[in-house]
LUMVEXMI-204638 format. One record per residue (C-alpha): residue number from 1; y, z negated, x negated; residue in three letters. Coordinates in pm, whole numbers. Example, Ala and Ser with C-alpha at 12.3 -4.5 7.8 and 13.67 -1.06 7.14 Angstrom:
2
<rec><resi>1</resi><yy>-450</yy><zz>-780</zz><xx>-1230</xx><resn>ala</resn></rec>
<rec><resi>2</resi><yy>-106</yy><zz>-714</zz><xx>-1367</xx><resn>ser</resn></rec>
// end
This chain:
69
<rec><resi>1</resi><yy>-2329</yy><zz>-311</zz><xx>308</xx><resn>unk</resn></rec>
<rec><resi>2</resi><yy>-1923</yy><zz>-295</zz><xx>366</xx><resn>unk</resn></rec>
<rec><resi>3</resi><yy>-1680</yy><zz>-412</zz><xx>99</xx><resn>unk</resn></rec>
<rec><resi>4</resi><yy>-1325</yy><zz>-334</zz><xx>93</xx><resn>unk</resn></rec>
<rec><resi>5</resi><yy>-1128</yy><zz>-268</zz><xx>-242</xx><resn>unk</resn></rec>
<rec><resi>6</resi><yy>-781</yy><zz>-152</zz><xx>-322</xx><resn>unk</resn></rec>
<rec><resi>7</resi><yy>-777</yy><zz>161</zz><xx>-538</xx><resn>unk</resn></rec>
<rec><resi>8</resi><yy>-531</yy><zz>401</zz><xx>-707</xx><resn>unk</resn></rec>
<rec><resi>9</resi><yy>-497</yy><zz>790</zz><xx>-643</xx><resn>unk</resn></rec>
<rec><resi>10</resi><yy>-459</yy><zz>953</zz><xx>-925</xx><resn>unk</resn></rec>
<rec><resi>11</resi><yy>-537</yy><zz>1316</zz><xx>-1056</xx><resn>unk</resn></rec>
<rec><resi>12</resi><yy>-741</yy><zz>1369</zz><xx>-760</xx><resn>unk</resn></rec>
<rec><resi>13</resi><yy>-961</yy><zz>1056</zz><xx>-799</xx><resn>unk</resn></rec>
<rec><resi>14</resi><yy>-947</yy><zz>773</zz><xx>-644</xx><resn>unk</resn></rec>
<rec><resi>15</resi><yy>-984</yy><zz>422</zz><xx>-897</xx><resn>unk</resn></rec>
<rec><resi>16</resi><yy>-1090</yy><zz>144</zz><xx>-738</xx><resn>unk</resn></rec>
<rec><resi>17</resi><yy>-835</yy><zz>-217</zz><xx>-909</xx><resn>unk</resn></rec>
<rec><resi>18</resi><yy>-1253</yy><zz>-336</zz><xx>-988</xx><resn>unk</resn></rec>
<rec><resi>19</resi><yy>-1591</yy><zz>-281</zz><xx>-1037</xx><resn>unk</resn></rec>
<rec><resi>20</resi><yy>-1808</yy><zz>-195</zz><xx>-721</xx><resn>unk</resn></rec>
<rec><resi>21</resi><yy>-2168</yy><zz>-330</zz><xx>-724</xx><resn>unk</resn></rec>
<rec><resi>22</resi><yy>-2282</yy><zz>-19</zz><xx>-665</xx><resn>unk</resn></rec>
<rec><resi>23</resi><yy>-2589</yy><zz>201</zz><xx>-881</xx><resn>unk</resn></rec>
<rec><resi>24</resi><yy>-2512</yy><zz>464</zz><xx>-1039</xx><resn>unk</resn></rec>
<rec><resi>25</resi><yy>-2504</yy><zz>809</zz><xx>-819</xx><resn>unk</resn></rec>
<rec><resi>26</resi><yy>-2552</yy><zz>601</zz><xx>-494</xx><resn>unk</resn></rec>
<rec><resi>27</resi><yy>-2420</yy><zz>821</zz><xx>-219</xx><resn>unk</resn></rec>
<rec><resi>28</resi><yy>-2128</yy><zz>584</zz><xx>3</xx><resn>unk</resn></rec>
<rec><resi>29</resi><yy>-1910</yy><zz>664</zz><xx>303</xx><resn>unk</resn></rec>
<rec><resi>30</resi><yy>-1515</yy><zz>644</zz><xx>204</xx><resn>unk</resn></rec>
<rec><resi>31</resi><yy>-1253</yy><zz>542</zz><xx>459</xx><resn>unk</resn></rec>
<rec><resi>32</resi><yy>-903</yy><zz>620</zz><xx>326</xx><resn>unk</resn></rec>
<rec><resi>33</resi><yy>-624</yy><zz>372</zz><xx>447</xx><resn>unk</resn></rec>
<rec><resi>34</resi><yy>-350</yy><zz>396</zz><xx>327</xx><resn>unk</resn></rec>
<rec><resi>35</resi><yy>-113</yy><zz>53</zz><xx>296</xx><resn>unk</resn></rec>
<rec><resi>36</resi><yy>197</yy><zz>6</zz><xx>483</xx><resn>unk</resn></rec>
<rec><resi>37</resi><yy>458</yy><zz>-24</zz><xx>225</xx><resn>unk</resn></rec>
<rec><resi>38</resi><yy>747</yy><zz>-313</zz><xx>312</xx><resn>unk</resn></rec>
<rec><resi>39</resi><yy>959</yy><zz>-148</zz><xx>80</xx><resn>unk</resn></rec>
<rec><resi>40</resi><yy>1086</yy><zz>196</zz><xx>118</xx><resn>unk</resn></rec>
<rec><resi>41</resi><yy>980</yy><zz>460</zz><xx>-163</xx><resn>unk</resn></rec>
<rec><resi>42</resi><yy>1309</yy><zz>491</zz><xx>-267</xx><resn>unk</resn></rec>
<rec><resi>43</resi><yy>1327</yy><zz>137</zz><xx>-413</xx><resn>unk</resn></rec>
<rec><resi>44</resi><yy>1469</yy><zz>120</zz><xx>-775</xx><resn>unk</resn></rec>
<rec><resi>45</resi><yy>1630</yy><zz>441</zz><xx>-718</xx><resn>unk</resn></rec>
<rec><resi>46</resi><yy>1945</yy><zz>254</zz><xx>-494</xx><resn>unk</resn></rec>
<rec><resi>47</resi><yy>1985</yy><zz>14</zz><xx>-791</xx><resn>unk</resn></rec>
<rec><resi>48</resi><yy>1893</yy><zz>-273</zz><xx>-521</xx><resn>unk</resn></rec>
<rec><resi>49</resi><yy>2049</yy><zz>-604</zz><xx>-628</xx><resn>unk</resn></rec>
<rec><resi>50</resi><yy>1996</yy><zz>-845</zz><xx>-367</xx><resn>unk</resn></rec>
<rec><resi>51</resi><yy>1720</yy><zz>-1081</zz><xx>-357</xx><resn>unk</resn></rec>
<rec><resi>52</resi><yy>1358</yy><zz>-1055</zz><xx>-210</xx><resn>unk</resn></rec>
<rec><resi>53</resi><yy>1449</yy><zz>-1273</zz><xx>83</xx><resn>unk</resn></rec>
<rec><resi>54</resi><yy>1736</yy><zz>-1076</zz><xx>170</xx><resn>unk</resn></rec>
<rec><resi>55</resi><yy>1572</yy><zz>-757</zz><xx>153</xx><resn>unk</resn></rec>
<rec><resi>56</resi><yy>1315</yy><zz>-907</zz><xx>393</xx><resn>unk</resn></rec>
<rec><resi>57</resi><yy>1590</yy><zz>-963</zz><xx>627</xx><resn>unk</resn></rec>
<rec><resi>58</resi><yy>1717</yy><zz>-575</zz><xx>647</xx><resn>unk</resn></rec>
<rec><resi>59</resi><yy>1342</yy><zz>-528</zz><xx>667</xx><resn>unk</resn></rec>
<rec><resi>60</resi><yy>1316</yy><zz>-753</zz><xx>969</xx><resn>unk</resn></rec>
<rec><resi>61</resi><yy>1616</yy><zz>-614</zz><xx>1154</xx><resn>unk</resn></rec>
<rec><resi>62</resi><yy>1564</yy><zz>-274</zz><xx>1074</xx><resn>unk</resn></rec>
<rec><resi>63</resi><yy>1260</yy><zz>-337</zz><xx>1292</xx><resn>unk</resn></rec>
<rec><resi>64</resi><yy>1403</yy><zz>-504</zz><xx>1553</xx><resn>unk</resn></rec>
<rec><resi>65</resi><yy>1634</yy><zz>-160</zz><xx>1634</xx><resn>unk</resn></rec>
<rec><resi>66</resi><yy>1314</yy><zz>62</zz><xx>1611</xx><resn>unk</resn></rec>
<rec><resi>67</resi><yy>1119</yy><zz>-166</zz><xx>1856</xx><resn>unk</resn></rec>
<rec><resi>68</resi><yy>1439</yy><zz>-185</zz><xx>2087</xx><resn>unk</resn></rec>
<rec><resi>69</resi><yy>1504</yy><zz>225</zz><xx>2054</xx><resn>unk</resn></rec>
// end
């Protein structure tokens, strides 16, 4: 069986957003993705006050002069 969940790391656990229909103790095999976050880690610190759509757009650019680089 394969099932894919989001989870949390926290305190050195990881905590999966539901349940997982698993029994208790059953021994599974963890692959660890991590997402890709659109918005840099620094958001809320800049005091950002534009709008989703336009913060999209620097997104969307900003990728156009990596891919061209």
């Amino acid at each position: 069986m394969s099932i894919v969940v989001e989870a949390t790391y926290e305190n050195g656990v990881l905590k999966p957003a539901e349940p997982l229909p698993l029994a208790e103790h059953e021994k599974v095999r963890v692959t660890v993705e991590s997402q890709p976050d659109r918005v840099p880690q620094a958001y809320g610190i800049i005091g950002w006050r534009g709008t989703h759509e336009e913060l999209e757009q620097i997104l969307v650019e900003a990728e156009e002069i990596e891919d061209f680089s």
